[in-house]
BAPA-614026 format. One record per residue (C-alpha): x, y, z. Coordinates in nm, 4 decimals, decimal comma, m for minus. Layout:
% BAPA-614026
((X; Y; Z))
...
***
This chain:
% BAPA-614026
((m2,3988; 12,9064; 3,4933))
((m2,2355; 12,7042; 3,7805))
((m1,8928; 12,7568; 3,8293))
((m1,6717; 12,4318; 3,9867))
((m1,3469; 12,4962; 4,1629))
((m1,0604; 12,4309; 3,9496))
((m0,9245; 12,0935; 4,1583))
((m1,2448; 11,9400; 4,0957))
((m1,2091; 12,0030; 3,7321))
((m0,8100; 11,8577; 3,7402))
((m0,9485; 11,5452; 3,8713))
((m1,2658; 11,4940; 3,6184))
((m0,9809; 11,4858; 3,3824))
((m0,7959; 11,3095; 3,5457))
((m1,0419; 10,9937; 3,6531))
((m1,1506; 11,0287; 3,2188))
((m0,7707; 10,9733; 3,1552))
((m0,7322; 10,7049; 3,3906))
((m1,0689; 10,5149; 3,2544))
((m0,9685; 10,5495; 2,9105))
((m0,6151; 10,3571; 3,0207))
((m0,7865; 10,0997; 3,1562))
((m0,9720; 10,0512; 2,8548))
((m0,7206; 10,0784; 2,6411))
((m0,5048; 9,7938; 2,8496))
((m0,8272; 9,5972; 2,8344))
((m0,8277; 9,6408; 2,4784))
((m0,4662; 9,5237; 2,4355))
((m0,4488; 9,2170; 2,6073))
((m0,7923; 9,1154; 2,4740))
((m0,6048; 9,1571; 2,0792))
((m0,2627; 8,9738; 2,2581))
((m0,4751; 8,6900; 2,3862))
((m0,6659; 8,6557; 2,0531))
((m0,3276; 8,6439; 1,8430))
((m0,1791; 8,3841; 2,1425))
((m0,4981; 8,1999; 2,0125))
((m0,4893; 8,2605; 1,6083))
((m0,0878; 8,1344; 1,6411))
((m0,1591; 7,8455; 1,8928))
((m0,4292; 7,7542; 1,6272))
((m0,2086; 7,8057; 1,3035))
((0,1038; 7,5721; 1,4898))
((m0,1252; 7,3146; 1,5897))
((m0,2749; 7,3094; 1,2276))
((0,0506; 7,2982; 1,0674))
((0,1985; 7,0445; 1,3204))
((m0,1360; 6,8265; 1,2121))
((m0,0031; 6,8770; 0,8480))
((0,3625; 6,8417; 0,9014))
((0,2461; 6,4849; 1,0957))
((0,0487; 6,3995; 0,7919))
((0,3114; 6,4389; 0,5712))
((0,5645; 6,3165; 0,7519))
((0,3573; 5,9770; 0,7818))
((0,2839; 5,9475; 0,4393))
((0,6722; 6,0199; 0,3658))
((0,7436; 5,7281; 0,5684))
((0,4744; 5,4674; 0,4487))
((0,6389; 5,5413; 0,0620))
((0,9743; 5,5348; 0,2020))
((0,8418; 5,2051; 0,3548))
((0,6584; 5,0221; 0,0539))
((1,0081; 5,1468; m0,1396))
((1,2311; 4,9738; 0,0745))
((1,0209; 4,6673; 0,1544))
((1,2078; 4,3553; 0,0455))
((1,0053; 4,1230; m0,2510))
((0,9799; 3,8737; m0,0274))
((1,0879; 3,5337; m0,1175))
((1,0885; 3,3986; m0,4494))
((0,9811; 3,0915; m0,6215))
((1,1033; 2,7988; m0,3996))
((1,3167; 2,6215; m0,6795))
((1,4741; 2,9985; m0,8215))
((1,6444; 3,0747; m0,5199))
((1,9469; 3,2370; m0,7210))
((1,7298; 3,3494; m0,9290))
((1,7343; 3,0494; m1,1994))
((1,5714; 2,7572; m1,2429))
((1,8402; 2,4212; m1,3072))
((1,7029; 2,1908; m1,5560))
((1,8717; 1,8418; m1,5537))
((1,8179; 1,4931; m1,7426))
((1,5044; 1,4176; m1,8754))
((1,4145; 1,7891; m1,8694))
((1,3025; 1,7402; m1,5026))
((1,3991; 2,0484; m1,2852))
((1,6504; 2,0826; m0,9732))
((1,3481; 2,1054; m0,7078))
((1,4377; 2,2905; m0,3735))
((1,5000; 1,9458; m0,2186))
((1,7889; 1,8832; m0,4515))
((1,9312; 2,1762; m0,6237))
((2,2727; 2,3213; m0,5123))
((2,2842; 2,6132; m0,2551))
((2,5274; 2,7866; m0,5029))
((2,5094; 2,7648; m0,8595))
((2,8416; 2,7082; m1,0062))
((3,0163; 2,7319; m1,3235))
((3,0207; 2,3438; m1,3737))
((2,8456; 2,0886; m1,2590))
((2,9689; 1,8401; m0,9961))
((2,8317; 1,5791; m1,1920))
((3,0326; 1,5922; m1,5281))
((2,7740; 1,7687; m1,7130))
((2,8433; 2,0378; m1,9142))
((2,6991; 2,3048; m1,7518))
((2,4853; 2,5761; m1,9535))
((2,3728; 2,9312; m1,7594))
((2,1092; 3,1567; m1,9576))
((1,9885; 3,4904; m1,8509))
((1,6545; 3,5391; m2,1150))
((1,4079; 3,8468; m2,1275))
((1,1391; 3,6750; m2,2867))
((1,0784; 3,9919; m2,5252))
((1,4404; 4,0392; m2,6034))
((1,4471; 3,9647; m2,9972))
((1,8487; 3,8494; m2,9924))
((1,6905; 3,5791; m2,7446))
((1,4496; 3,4690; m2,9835))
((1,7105; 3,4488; m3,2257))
((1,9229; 3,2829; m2,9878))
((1,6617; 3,0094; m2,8722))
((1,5294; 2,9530; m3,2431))
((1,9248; 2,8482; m3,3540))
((2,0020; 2,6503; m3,0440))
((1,7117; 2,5630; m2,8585))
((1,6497; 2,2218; m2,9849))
((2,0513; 2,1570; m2,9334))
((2,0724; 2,2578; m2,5998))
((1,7056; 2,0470; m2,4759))
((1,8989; 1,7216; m2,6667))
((2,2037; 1,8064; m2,3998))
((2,0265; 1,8304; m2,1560))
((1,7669; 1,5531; m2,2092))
((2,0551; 1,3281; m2,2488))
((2,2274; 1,3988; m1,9362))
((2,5142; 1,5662; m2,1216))
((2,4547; 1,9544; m1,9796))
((2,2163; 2,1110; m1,7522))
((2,0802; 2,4341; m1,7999))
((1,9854; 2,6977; m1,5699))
((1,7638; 2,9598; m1,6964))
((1,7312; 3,2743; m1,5634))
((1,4164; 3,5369; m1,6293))
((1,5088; 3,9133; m1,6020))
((1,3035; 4,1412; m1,7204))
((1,5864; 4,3738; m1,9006))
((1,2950; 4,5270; m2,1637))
((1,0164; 4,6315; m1,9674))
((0,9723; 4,9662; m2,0608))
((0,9482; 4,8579; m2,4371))
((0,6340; 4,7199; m2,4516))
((0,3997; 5,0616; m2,4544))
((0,3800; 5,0386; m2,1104))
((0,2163; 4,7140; m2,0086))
((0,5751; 4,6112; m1,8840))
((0,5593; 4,2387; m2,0602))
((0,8701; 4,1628; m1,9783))
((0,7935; 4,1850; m1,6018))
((0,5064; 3,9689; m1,6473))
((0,6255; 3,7053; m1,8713))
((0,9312; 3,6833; m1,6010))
((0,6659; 3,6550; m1,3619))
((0,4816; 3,3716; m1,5416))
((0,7820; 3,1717; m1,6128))
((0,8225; 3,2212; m1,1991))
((0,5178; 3,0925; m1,1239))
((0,6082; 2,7874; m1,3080))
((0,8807; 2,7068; m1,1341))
((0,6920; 2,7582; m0,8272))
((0,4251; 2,5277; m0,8586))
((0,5183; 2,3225; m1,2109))
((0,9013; 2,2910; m1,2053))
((0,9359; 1,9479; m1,4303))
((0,7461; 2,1767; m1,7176))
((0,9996; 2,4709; m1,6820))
((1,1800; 2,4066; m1,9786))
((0,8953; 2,3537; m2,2057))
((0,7108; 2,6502; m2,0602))
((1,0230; 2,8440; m2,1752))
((1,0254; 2,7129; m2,4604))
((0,6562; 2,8537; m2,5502))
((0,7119; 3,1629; m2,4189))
((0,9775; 3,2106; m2,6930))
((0,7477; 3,0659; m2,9880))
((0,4812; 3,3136; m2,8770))
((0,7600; 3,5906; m2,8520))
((0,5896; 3,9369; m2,9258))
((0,7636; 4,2030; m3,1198))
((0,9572; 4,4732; m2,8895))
((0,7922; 4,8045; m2,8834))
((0,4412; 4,6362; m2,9211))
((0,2005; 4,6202; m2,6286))
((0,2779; 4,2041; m2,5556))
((0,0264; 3,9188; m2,4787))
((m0,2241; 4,0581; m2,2658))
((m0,2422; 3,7975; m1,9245))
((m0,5468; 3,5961; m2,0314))
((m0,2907; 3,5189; m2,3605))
((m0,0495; 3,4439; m2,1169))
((m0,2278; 3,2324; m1,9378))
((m0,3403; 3,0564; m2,2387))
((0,0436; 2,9736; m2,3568))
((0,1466; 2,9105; m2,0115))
((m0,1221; 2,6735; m1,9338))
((m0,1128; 2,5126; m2,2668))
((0,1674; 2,3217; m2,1953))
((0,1231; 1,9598; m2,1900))
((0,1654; 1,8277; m1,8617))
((0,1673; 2,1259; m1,6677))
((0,0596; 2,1033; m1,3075))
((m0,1418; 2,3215; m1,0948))
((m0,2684; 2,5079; m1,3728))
((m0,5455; 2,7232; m1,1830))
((m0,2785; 2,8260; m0,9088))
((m0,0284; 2,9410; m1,1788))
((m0,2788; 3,0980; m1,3690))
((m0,3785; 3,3146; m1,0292))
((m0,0254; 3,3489; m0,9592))
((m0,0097; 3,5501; m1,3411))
((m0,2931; 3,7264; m1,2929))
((m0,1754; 3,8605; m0,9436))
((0,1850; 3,9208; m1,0595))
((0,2860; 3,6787; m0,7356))
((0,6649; 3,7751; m0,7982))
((0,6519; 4,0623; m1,0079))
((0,8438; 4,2775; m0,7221))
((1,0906; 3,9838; m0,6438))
((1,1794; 3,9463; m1,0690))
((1,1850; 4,3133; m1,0459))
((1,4593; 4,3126; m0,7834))
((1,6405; 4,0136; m0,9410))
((1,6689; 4,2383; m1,2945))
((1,8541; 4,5055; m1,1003))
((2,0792; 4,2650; m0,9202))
((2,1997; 4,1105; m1,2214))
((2,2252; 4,4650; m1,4177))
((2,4620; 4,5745; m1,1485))
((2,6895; 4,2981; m1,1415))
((2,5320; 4,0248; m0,9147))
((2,5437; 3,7713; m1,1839))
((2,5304; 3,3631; m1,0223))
((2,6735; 3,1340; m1,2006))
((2,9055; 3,3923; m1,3245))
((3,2297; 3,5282; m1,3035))
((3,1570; 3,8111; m1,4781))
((3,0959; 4,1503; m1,2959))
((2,8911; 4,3526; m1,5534))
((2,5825; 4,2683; m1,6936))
((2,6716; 4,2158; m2,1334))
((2,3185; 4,2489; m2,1795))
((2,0758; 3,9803; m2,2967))
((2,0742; 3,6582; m2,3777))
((2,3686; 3,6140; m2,1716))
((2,4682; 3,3042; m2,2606))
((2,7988; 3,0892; m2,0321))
((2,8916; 2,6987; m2,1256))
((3,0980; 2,6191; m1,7888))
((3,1800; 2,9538; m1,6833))
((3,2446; 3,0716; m1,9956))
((3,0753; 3,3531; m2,1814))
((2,9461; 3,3194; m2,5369))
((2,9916; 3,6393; m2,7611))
((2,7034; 3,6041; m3,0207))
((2,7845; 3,5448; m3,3467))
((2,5983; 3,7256; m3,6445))
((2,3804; 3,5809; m3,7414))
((2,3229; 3,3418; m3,4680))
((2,3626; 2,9819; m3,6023))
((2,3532; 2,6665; m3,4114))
((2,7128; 2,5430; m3,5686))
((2,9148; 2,8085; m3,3703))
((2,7323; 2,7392; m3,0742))
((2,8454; 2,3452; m3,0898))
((3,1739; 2,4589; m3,1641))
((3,1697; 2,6555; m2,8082))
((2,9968; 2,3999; m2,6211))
((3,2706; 2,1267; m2,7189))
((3,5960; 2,3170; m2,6691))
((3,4696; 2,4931; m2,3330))
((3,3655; 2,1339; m2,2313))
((3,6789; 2,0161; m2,3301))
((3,5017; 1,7868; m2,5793))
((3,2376; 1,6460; m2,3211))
((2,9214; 1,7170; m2,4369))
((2,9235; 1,3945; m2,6465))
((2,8353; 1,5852; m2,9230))
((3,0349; 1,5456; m3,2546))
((3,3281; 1,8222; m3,3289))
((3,1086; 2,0503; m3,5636))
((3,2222; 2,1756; m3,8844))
((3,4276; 2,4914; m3,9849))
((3,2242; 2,8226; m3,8698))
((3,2477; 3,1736; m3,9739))
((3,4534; 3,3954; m3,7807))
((3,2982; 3,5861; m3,4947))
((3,1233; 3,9004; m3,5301))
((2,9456; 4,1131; m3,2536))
((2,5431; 4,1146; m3,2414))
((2,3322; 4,3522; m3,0503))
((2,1824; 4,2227; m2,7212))
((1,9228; 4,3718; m2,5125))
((2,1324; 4,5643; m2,2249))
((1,9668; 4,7102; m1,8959))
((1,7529; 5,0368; m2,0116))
((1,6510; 5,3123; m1,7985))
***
């Protein structure tokens, strides 16, 4: 058995102690540097995330916010003006403003339709023929607006956006057939709640029309739902007050219905009579139209109002 001297014994210890330090500071910053690594990793992951997010955040908030662009060039208030003869107000020669009457002498009629709105069925089936003999005289104009009030009562396929947007496109490309295209939209009227004309049906109505120009590019124009987004933003202008042609500063509902300004309550039922009766004493008798006979009294009828 070999005995060492004590000291030398101390400092074995002593140089174990010291390499086992080492090691264990070795050991330490090795696990610091691989957590500096496993959190440089996890930030730059989530800032790659938070960057993705944040970009497709701003492309919706984008798209959301982006205007329609413009509408149909002879709707810039959002109405079409039909004059004598039935031929439209182009963008050449309709008024910047529309007005309550018309500089002209005409009496001047303002509509605002949804063409799935049954009170506007009702409305158009009572008076329509009066009101194209007013205007086909030279006695009135009428400028008809599309909204599409009703488009979430149509299971979905929103027809009242797209029969707004089909009337549009008429005005865009066909103005002189406005009217009559109007007028076809409202004899091929669906029932509310039901699923509408598909497009290809309302193509074929639309483009049935004698006379009707440009029929391809208006039938592309319904099939692309060209101003969908601008007759979208036009509904929610007029259902919060913005109403041309109007003094009024809430939306009533649809048809709204004005003769020079002023607003005709709906009678019940809707009959052409009471409407004459209107026309002539808020023309002051210049509609040269004969003073109708004795109507019923007025009673209030439901109109389609702006839904959620």
């Amino acid at each position: 058995m070999t005995n060492r001297p004590e000291g030398d014994a101390r400092a074995a210890r002593n140089e174990r102690r010291e390499a086992a330090r080492q090691r264990a500071q070795r050991a330490r910053a090795q696990q610091k540097r691989r957590q500096r690594g496993v959190r440089l990793g996890l930030q730059i992951g989530l800032g790659v995330v938070l960057l993705a997010v944040a970009t497709i955040v701003t492309l919706v908030l984008v798209d959301s916010v982006q205007p329609a662009g413009p509408g149909p060039s002879n709707m810039s208030q959002g109405g079409i003006t039909i004059g004598q003869g039935l031929k439209a107000e182009t963008a050449a020669s309709a008024k910047p403003e529309p007005t309550a009457t018309d500089a002209s002498g005409a009496v001047r009629i303002t509509m605002y339709v949804d063409y799935l709105c049954p009170v506007c069925g009702q409305f158009e089936a009572a008076n329509g023929e009066y009101i194209e003999s007013l205007v086909d005289s030279g006695a009135a104009t009428v400028d008809i607006h599309p909204v599409a009030i009703l488009s979430n009562r149509s299971q979905g396929t929103k027809y009242s956006l797209r029969a707004a947007n089909a009337a549009a496109c008429v005005a865009d490309n066909s103005p002189d057939q406005f009217f009559a295209v109007n007028q076809a939209l409202f004899a091929k009227q669906p029932d509310e709640n039901t699923a509408g004309l598909t497009d290809a049906q309302l193509i074929k109505v639309v483009t049935g029309v004698d006379g009707l120009r440009k029929r391809s590019t208006i039938a592309k124009c319904i099939e692309d739902q060209t101003y969908a987004k601008w007759v979208d933003e036009r509904t929610s202008a007029v259902s919060g007050g913005d109403i041309p042609g109007s003094t009024l500063t809430t939306f009533p509902g649809t048809p709204l219905v004005l003769v020079n300004g002023q607003h005709y309550e709906l009678t019940s039922p809707i009959t052409n009579d009471d409407f004459r009766t209107f026309v002539v004493t808020a023309a002051g008798a210049t509609a040269g139209t004969p003073t109708p006979s004795a109507t019923p009294g007025r009673t209030s009828t439901p109109s389609a109002t702006p839904s959620d």
